[in-house]
C-alpha atoms as one frame of an Amber mdcrd trajectory, in Angstrom:
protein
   0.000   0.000   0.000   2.822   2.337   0.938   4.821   1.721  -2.191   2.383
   2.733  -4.602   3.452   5.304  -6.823  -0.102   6.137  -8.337  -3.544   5.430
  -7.783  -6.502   5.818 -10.040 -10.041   6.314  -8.778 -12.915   5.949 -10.339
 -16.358   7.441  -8.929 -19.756   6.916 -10.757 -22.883   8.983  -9.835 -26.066
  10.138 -11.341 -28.075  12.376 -11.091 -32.265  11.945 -11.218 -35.329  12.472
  -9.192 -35.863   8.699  -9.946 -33.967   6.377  -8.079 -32.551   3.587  -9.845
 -32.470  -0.169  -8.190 -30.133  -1.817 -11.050 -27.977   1.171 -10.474 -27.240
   2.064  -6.971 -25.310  -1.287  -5.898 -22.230   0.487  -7.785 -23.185   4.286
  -7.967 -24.803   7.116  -6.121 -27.696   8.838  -6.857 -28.066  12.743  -6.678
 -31.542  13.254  -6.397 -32.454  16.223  -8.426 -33.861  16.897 -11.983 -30.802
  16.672 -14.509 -31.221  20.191 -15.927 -30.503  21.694 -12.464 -26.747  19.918
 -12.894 -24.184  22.152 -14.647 -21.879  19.356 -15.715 -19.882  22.074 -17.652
 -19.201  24.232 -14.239 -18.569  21.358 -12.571 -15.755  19.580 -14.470 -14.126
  23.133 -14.651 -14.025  23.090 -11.352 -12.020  20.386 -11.124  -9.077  21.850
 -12.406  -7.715  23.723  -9.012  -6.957  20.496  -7.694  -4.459  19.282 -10.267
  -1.101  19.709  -8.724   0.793  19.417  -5.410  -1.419  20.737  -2.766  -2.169
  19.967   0.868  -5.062  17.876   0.850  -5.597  17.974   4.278  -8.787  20.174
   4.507 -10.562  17.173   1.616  -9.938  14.666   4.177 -12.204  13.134   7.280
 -10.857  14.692  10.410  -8.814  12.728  13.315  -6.258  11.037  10.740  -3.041
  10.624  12.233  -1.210  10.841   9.577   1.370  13.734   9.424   2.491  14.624
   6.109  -0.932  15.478   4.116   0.997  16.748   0.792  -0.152  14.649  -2.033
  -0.293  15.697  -6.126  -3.292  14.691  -8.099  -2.069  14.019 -11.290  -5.013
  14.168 -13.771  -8.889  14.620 -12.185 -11.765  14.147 -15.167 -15.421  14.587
 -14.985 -17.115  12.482 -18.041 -20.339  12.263 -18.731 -21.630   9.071 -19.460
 -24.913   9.390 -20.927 -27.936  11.736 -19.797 -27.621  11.188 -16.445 -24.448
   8.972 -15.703 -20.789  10.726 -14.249 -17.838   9.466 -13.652 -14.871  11.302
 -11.965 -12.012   9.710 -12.382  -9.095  10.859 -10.640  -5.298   9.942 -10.174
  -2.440  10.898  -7.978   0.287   9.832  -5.988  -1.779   8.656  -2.930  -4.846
  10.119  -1.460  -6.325  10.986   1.907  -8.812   9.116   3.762 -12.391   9.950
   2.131 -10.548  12.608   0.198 -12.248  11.228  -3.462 -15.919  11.188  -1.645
 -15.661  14.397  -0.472 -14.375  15.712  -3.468 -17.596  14.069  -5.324 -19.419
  15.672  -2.638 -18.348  18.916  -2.991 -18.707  18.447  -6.776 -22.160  18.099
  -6.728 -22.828  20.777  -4.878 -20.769  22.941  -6.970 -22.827  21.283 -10.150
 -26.312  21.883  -8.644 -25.241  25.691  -7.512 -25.284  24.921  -4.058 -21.377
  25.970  -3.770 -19.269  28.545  -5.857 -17.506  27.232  -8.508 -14.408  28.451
  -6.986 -14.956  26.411  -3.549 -11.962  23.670  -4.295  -9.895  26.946  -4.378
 -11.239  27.862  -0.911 -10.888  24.925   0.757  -7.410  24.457  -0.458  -6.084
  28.029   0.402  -8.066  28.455   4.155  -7.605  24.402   5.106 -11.197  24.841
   5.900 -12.932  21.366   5.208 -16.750  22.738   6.201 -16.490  25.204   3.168
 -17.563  21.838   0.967 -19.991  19.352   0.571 -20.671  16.288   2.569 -18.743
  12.805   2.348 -20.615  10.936  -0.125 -21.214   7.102  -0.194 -18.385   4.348
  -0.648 -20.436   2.714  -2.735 -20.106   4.408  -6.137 -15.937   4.276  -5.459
 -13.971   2.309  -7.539 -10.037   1.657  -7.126  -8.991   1.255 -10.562  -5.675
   1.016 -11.095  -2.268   0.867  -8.842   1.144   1.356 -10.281   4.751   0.590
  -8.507   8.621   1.080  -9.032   9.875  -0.978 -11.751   6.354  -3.300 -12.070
């Protein structure tokens, strides 16, 4: 686990008034009416994180783990059909809960709930209550690992 160089996440959601039973043993539902989802602000959103940062204040609180620097290497929102995102996301390691609260935050940011420029906030105050809530494990995928020399 420690080795790792990078990670890749995957995180599927949707978003609909309907829930949908075939759908939410793998993803998470965002229950609202499509058009009130700005995919567009959302994804550009995304782009303060890329980077070295201190991901400290996109973590759950009471880890005790010291250094919280980590670099996200690429972060994507794609749309997968009406309804159906996935974020993917890689980096050199991540935080505890730090990809569910980044989804979190994300679709608050998409709905309008949050300004677009709330990753931005969070990062530069440390201030984890500026964002959204930690959102299910389900819809989290761990897609790919890669190490030294493998």
């Amino acid at each position: 686990q420690y080795s790792a160089k990078e990670k890749t996440y995957n995180y599927h959601f949707y978003v609909s008034r309907q829930k949908h039973p075939l759908k939410d043993r793998f993803s998470v539902n965002i229950p609202y009416d499509i058009d009130q989802f700005n995919y567009q602000l959302a994804k550009d959103s995304l782009s303060v994180l890329l980077g070295t940062h201190d991901l400290k204040p996109l973590s759950s609180t009471g880890s005790k783990i010291n250094n919280t620097v980590r670099t996200i290497y690429n972060i994507d929102l794609i749309k997968e059909n009406d309804c159906d995102f996935t974020l993917i996301i890689t980096g050199n390691g991540f935080l505890y809960n730090t990809v569910r609260i980044i989804v979190g935050t994300l679709a608050k940011i998409g709905l309008g709930q949050l300004p677009s420029d709330t990753f931005s906030q969070m990062l530069n105050s440390g201030k984890r209550n500026l964002g959204g809530m930690t959102y299910p494990p389900r819809g989290l995928f761990l897609m790919n690992v890669k190490y030294d020399n493998i």
